[in-house]
C-alpha positions as a Markdown table, in Angstrom:
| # | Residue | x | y | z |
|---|---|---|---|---|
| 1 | Unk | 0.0 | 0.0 | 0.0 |
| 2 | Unk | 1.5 | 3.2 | -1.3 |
| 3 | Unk | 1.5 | 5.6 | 1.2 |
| 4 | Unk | 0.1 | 9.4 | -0.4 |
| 5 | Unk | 1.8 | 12.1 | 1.7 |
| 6 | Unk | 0.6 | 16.3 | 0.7 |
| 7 | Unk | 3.2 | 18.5 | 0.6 |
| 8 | Unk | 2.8 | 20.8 | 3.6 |
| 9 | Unk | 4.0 | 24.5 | 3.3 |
| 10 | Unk | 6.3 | 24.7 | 6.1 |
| 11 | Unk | 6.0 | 28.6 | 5.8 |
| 12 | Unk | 2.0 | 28.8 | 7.0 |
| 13 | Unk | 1.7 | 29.9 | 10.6 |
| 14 | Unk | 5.7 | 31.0 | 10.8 |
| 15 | Unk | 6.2 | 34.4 | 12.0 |
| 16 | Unk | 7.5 | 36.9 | 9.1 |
| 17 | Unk | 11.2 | 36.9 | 9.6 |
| 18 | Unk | 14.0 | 38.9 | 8.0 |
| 19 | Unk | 16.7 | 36.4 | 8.4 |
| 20 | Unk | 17.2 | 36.1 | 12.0 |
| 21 | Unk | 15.5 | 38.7 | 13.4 |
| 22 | Unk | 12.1 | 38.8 | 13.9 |
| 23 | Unk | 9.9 | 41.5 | 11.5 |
| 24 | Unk | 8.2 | 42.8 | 15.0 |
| 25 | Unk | 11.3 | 44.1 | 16.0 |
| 26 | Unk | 12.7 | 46.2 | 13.3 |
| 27 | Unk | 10.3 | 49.5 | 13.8 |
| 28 | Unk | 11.2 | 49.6 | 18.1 |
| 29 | Unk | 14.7 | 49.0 | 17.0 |
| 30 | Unk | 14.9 | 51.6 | 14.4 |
| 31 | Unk | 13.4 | 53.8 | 17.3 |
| 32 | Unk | 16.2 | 52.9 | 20.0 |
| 33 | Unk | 19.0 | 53.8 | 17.4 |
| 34 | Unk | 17.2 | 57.1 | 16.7 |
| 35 | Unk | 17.3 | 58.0 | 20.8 |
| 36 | Unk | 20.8 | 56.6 | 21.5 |
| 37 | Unk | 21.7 | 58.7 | 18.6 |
| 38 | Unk | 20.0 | 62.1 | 20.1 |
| 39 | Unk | 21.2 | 61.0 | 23.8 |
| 40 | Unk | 24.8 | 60.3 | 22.2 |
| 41 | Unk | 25.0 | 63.4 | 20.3 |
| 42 | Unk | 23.2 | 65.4 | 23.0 |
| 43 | Unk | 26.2 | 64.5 | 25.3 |
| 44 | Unk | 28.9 | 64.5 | 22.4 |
| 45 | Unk | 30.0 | 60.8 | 22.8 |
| 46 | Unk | 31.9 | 59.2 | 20.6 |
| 47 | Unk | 30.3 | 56.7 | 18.2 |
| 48 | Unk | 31.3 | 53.6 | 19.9 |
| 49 | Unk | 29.6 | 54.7 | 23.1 |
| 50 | Unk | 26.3 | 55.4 | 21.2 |
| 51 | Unk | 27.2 | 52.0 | 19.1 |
| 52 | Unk | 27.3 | 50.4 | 22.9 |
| 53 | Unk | 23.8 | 51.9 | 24.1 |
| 54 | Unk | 22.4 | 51.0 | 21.1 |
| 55 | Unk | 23.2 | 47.3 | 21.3 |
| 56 | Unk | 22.5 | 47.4 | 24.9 |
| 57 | Unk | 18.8 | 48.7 | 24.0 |
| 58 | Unk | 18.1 | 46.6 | 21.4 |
| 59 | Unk | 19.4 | 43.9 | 23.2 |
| 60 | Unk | 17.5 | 44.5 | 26.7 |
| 61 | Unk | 14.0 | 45.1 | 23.8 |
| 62 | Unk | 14.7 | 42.0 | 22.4 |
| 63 | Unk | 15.0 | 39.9 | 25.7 |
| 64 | Unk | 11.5 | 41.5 | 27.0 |
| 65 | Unk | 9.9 | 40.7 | 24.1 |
| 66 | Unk | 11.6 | 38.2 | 22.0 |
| 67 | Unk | 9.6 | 36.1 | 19.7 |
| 68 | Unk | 5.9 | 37.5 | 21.0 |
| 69 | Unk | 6.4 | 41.0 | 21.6 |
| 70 | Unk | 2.9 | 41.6 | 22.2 |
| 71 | Unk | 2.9 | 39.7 | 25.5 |
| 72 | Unk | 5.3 | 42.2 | 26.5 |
| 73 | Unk | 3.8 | 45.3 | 25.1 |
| 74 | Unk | -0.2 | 44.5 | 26.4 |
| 75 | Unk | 1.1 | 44.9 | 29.9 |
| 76 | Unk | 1.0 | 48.4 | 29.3 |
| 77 | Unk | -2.6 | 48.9 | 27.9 |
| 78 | Unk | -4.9 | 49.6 | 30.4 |
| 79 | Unk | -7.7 | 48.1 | 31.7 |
| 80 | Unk | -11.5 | 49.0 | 30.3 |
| 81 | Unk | -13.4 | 50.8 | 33.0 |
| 82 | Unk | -16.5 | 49.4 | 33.1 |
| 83 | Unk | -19.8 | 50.5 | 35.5 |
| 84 | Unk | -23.4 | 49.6 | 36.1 |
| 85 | Unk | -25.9 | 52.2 | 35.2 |
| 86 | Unk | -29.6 | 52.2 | 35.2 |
| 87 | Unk | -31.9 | 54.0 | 32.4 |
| 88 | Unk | -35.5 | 53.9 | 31.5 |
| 89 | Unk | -35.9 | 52.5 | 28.3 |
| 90 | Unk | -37.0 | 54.5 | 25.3 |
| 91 | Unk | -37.3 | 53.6 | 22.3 |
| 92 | Unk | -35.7 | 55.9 | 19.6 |
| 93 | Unk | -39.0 | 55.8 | 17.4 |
| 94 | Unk | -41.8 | 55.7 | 20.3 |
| 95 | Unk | -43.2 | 58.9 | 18.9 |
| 96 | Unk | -43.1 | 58.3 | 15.3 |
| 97 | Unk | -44.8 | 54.5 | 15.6 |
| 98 | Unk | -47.0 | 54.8 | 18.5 |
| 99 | Unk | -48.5 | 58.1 | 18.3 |
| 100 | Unk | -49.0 | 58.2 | 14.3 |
| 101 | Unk | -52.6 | 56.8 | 15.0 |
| 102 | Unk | -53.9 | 58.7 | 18.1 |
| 103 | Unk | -55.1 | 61.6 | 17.4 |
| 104 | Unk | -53.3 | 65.1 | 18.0 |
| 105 | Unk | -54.8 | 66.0 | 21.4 |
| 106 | Unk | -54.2 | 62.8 | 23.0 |
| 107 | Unk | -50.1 | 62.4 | 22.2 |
| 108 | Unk | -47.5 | 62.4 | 24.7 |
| 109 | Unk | -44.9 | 65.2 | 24.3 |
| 110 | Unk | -41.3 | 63.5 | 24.9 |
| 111 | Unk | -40.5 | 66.6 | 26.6 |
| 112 | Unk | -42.1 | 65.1 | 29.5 |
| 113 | Unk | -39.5 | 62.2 | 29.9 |
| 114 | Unk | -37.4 | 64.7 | 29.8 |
| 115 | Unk | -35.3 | 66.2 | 32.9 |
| 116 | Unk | -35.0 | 70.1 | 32.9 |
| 117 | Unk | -31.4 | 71.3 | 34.7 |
């Protein structure tokens, strides 16, 4: 019995990648050579010393985030705020349905559900 094997893409469900390095990391590390490049020049130091506190950012990004950056990164989003309140129920068109067949005198203003300040 022959046995039929598919080709699988190895590729599907593999993170984007540009040769080693993760494609999530490029855009934070672009951004930590931009501010060790401000800090370095801001202090005049040399270009070895901003070389060093750049790999030593990128380096300390990559450890906290690594391969799934966003479990990193959604420590820092906040928390929804959620609260109970309690409203009468109107319904948007209760005017225009209800009242279309009553006759003038006998409609109820909205203004009454209304409260004045």
């Amino acid at each position: 019995m022959p046995s039929n094997f598919r080709p699988v893409n190895t590729i599907l469900g593999s993170q984007p990648r540009l040769g080693p390095i993760p494609a999530d990391q490029i855009i934070p590390w672009f951004c930590i050579t931009g501010a060790a490049y401000l800090v370095g020049r801001g202090f005049n130091l040399s270009w070895v010393s901003i070389g060093f506190i750049t790999a030593w950012g990128v380096s300390t990004w990559w450890i906290l985030t690594g391969g799934k950056s966003w479990k990193f990164t959604a420590k820092f989003v906040p928390t929804p705020t959620w609260s109970r309140g309690y409203a009468r129920y109107l319904r948007f068109t209760s005017d225009e349905t209800e009242n279309r067949q009553t006759p003038a005198k006998n409609r109820q203003s909205i203004r009454r559900f209304t409260h004045s300040i």
